[in-house]
C-alpha positions in Angstrom: 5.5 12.8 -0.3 5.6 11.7 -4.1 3.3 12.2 -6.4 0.7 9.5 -5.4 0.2 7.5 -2.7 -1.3 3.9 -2.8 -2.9 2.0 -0.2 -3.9 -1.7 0.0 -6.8 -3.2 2.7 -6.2 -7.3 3.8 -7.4 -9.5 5.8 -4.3 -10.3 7.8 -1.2 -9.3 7.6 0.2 -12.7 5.1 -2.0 -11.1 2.0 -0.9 -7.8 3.4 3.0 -9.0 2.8 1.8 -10.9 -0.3 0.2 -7.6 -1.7 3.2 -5.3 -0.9 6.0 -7.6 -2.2 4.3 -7.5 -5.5 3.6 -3.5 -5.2 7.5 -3.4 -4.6 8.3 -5.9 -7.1 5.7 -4.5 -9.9 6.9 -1.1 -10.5 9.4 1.9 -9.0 7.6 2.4 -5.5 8.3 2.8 -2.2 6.7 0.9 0.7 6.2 3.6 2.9 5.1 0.8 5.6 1.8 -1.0 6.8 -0.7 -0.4 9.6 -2.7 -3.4 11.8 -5.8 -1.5 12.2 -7.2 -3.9 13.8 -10.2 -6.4 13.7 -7.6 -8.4 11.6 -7.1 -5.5 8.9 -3.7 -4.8 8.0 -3.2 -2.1 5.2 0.1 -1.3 2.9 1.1 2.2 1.8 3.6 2.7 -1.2 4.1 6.2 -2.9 5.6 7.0 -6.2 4.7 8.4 -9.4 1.2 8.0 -10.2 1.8 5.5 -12.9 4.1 3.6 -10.7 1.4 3.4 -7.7 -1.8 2.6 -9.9 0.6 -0.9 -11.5 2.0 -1.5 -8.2 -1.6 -1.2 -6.7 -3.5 -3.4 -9.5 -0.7 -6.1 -9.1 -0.8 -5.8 -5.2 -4.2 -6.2 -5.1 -4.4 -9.1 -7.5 -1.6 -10.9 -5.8 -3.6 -10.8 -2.5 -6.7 -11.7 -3.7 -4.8 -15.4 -4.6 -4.1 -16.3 -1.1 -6.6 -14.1 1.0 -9.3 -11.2 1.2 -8.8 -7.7 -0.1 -11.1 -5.3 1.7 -10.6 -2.0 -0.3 -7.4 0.0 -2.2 -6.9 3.5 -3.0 -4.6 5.4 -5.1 -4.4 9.1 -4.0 -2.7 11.2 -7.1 -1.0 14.2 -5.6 -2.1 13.6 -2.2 -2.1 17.1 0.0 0.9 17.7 1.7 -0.7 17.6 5.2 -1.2 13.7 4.5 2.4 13.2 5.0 1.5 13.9 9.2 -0.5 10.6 8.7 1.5 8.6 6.5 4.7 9.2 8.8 3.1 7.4 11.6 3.7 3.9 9.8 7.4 4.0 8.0 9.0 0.8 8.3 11.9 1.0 10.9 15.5 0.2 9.1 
């Protein structure tokens, strides 16, 4: 899976894309892909080295907080290997 895996909470999925175009665009991450968990609550996952995720994270979440409402974010360093069963549910089809 990496070595940590970040997550980002929005309001709606345009601060969701705002949030993981900066993630992608701050630091050598992934976007592993986003789920609409509904009541308008979209959430990004990126994984990476745990450096990588925590400045992809802090930019993310400050990038959103300019156009919408973050709810939460996470950064799991050297999240458990049965994770990935969760995580694998949301990648981004190519």
């Amino acid at each position: 899976m990496g070595d940590a895996l970040g997550l980002i909470e929005t309001k709606g999925l345009v601060a969701c894309i705002e949030a993981a175009d900066a993630m992608c665009k701050a630091a050598n991450v992934e976007l592993i892909g986003y789920e609409n968990v509904g009541s308008g609550l979209v959430t990004a996952m990126v994984k990476g080295d745990v450096g990588a995720v925590k400045a992809a994270v802090d930019s993310g979440v400050e990038a959103a907080q300019r156009i919408g409402e973050v709810v939460t974010s996470l950064v799991i360093a050297r999240p458990h290997n049965d994770i990935q069963k969760i995580v694998s549910h949301y990648k981004i089809a190519e």
